[in-house]
C-alpha positions, -999 to 999 in steps of 0.1 A, spaced: 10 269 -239 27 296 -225 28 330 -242 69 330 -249 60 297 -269 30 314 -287 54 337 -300 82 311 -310 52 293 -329 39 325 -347 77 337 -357 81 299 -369 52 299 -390 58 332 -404 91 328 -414 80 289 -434 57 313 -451 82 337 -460 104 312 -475 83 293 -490 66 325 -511 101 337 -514 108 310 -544 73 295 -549 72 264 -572 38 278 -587 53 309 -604 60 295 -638 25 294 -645 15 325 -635 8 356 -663 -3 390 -661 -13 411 -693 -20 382 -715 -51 371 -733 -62 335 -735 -44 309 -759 -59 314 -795 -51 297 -833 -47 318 -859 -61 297 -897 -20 285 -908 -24 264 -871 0 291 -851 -14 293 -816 -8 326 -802 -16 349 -773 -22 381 -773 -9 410 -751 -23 439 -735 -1 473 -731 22 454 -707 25 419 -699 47 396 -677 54 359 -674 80 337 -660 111 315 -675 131 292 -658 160 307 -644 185 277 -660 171 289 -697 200 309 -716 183 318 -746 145 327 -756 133 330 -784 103 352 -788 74 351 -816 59 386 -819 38 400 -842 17 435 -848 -11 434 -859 -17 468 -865 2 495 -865 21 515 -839 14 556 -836 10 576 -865 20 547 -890 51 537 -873 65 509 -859 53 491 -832 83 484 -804 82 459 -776 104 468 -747 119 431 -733 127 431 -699 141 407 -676 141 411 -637 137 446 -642 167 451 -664 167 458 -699 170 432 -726 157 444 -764 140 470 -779 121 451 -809 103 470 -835 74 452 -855 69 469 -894 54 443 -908 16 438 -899 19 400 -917 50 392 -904 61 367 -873 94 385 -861 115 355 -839 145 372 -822 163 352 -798 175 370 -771 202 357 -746 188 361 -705 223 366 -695 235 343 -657 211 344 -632 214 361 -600 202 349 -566 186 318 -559 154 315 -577 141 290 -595 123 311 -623 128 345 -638 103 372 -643 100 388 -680 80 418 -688 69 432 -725 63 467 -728 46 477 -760 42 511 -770 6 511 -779 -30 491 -775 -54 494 -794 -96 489 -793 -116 484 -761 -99 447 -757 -68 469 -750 -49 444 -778 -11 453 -779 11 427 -801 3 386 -807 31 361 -790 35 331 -802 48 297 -780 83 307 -772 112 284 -771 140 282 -745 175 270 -757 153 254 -787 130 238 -771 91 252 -773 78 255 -738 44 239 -731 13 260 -732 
């Protein structure tokens, strides 16, 4: 092969690769900033969070509803809040008083924008506690009513 056809080849395979990472159909399973699947004694399975933590929705969902719960308590007795992001914009600020309590806000995600096939969503808690680094429990979450599979 000549060295003009070389190049063609590498810019070929380089820009497949781009594409193909620019929506990849892997993404909705991917996590950051979340523990491991547990069950609490009622049968609720939950996950919990670490200071910040970030998964993926599809991007036809229009509604999600969240399952949070605190555990313990935010700084100096207060309320623990969870900032909701998605794509980097602002959704809800929630605030968890209630240690016992399963709080279950559905939020709207807004229309999508660009091409992709799945949405990022970030939680932003305002405290951790312990050496696990433990921030807030999440339950499953449901999109437009539907609980998504763990």
């Amino acid at each position: 092969m000549t060295r003009p056809r070389l190049r063609l080849l590498y810019g070929a395979v380089a820009v497949a690769a781009l594409v193909h990472l620019y929506d990849p159909p892997w993404i909705g399973r991917v996590t950051s900033g979340l523990r491991a699947w547990e069950e609490d004694p009622p049968g609720t399975f939950f996950r919990w969070t670490k200071g910040r933590a970030t998964f993926f929705v599809p991007s036809s969902a229009s509604e999600m509803t969240l399952p949070l719960r605190a555990v313990f308590p935010g700084p100096n007795g207060g309320p623990v809040t969870v900032d909701v992001r998605i794509d980097d914009r602002w959704l809800a600020t929630i605030e968890l008083t209630d240690p016992a309590a399963w709080v279950r806000p559905g939020l709207p995600l807004g229309r999508r924008t660009g091409y992709r096939s799945y949405r990022r969503v970030d939680l932003r808690i305002n405290r951790a506690v312990g050496p696990y680094i433990l921030g807030v429990m999440t339950g499953e979450i449901s999109l437009d009513g539907f609980v998504v599979a763990r």
